[in-house]
N, C-alpha and C positions, 0 to 999 in steps of 0.2 A: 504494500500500500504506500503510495508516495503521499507528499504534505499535502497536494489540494484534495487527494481524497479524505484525508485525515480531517483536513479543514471540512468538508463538507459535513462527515460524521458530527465532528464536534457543533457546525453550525444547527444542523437537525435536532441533536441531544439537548443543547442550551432553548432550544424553546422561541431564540427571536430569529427574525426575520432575516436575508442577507443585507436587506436596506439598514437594517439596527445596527446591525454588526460591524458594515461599511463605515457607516457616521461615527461610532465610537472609535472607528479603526482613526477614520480622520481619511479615508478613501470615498472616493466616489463607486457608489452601487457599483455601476458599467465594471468598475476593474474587480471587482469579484464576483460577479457574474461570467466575465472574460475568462477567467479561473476556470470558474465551477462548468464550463460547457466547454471550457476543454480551447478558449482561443488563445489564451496565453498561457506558454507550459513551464515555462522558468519565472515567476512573479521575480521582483526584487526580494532579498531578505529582509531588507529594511521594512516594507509589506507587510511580509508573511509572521512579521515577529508584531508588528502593529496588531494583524489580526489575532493573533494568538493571545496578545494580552488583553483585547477587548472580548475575549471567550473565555477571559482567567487563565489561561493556557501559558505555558513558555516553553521557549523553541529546546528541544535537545538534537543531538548528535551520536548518531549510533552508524558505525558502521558505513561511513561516509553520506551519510543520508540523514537529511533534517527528519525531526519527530516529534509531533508535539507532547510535551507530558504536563503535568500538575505544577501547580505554582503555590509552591507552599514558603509563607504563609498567604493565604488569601491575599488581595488590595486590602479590602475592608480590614482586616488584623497590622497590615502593615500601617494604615495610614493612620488610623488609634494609635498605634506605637510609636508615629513621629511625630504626631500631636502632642503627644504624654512627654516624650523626651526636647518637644519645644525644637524639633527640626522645620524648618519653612522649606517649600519648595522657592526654587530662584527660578524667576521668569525672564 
């Protein structure tokens, strides 16, 4: 299984839409649509890692081949925790 079909798995399992998942990636629908029907077969990583983490996802590496796995701890646990330790994000 390569990462856009991974991608699609995980886009089906999480319950939103590709337009959701697009906009939180900060992509436009059209290039993950492009993906998922098979017209672009190499995405950027830059991409593929955007989407991964608007699916909570993060990118691994096995056996020369991207794979998405679990993102532990959550956003939500991380972002409590840099709240609590008074880290700001820099804009």
């Amino acid at each position: 299984m390569n990462i856009i079909d991974e991608i699609r798995t995980a886009i089906g399992d999480s319950g939103m839409t590709v337009e959701v998942v697009a906009r939180k990636a900060g992509l436009a629908p059209g290039t993950l649509y492009y993906w998922l029907e098979g017209k672009t077969t190499r995405p950027w990583v830059t991409n593929v890692e955007a989407v991964a983490n608007a699916l909570g996802k993060r990118l691994t590496m096995a056996d020369g081949e991207l794979h998405l796995g679990t993102m532990f701890p959550p956003p939500q646990v991380r972002a409590r925790r840099h709240a609590a330790w008074g880290w700001r994000r820099w804009q």
